[in-house]
C-alpha positions as CSV (number, residue, x, y, z in Angstrom):
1,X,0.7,23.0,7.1
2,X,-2.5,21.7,9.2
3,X,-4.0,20.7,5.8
4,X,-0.9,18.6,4.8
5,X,-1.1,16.9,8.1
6,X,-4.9,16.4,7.6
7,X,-4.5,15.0,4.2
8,X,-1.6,12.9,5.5
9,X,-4.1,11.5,8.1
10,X,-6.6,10.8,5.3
11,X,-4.5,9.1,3.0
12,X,-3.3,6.3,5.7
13,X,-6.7,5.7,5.7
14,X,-7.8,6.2,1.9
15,X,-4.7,3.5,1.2
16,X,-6.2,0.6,2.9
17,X,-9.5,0.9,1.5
18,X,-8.0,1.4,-2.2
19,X,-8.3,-2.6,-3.4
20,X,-10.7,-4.8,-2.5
21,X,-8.1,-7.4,-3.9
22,X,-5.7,-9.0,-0.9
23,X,-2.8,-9.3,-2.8
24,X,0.2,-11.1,-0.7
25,X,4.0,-10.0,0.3
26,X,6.0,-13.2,-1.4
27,X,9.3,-14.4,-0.5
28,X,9.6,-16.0,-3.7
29,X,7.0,-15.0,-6.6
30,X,4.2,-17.5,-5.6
31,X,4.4,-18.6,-2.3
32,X,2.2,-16.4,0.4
33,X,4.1,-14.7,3.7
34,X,2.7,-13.0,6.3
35,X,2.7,-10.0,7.2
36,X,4.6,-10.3,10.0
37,X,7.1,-12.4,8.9
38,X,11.0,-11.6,9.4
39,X,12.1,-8.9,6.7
40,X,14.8,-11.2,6.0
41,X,11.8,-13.2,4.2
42,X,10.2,-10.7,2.1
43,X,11.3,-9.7,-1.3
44,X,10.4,-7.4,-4.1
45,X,10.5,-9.6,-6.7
46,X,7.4,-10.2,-8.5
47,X,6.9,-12.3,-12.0
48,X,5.2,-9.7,-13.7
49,X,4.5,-6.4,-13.6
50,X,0.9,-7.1,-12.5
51,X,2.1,-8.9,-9.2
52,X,4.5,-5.9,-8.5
53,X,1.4,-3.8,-8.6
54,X,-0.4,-5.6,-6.3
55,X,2.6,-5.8,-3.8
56,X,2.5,-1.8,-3.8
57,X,-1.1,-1.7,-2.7
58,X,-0.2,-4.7,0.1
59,X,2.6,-2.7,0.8
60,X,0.7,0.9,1.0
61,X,-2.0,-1.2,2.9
62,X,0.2,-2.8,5.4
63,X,1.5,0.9,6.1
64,X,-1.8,2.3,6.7
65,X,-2.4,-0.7,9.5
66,X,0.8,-0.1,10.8
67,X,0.1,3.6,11.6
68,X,-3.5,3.4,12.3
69,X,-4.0,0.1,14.6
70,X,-7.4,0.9,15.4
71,X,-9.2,-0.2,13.2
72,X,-12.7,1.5,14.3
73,X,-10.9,5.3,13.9
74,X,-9.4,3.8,10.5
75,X,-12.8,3.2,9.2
76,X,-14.5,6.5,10.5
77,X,-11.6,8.3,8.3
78,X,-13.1,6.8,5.5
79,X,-16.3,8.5,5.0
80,X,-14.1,12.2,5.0
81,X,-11.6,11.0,2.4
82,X,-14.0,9.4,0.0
83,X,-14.9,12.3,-2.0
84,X,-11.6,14.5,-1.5
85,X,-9.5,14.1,-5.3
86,X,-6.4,15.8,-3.2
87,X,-6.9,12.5,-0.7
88,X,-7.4,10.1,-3.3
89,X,-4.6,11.7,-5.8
90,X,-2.5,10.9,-2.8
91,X,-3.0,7.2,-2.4
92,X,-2.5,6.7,-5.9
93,X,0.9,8.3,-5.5
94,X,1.8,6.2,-2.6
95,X,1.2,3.4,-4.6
96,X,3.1,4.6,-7.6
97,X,6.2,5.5,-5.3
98,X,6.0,1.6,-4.5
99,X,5.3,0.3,-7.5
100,X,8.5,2.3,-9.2
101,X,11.3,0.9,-6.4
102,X,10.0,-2.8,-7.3
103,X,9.3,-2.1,-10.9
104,X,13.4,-0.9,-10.3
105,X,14.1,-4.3,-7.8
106,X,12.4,-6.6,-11.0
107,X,14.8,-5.0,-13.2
108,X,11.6,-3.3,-15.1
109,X,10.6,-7.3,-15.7
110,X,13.0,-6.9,-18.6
């Protein structure tokens, strides 16, 4: 159990460090929002399946800032997390777990 929660600590940090990209939330498919804009505004809906990616690591991203607002203990994580597969193999299925429920709100881009 106190390694879950340690690798449950490391992953919030592991997810913002994941892309250098800065992919943005979009209320339609190519206009930026921020962050902190009403959820009324934000959508799931992507063009392509490429965009949707990239909204699941802003999305993972956005999480990890959420949780962790200080950003100096955010970046100390990262140096522990770095070379730990279980931490990394986490992040990745954070991301995936995000990317299916838009891939399913895009309709699969069918």
């Amino acid at each position: 159990m106190k390694r879950q929660l340690a690798y449950g600590a490391v992953v919030l940090g592991l997810v913002l460090g994941v892309s250098a990209a800065t992919p943005t939330l979009v209320s339609q498919p190519t206009e930026e929002v921020e962050p902190s804009a009403p959820a009324a505004e934000l959508t799931l809906l992507t063009a392509t399946p490429e965009e949707g990616f990239q909204l699941a690591i802003r999305l993972s991203r956005l999480g990890v800032t959420e949780t962790q607002t200080d950003r100096e203990v955010l970046h100390a994580l990262r140096e522990s997390y770095a070379h730990d597969a279980d931490a990394l193999m986490a992040a990745s299925q954070v991301i995936a777990i995000h990317f299916q429920t838009i891939a399913a709100a895009n309709d699969y881009w069918r």
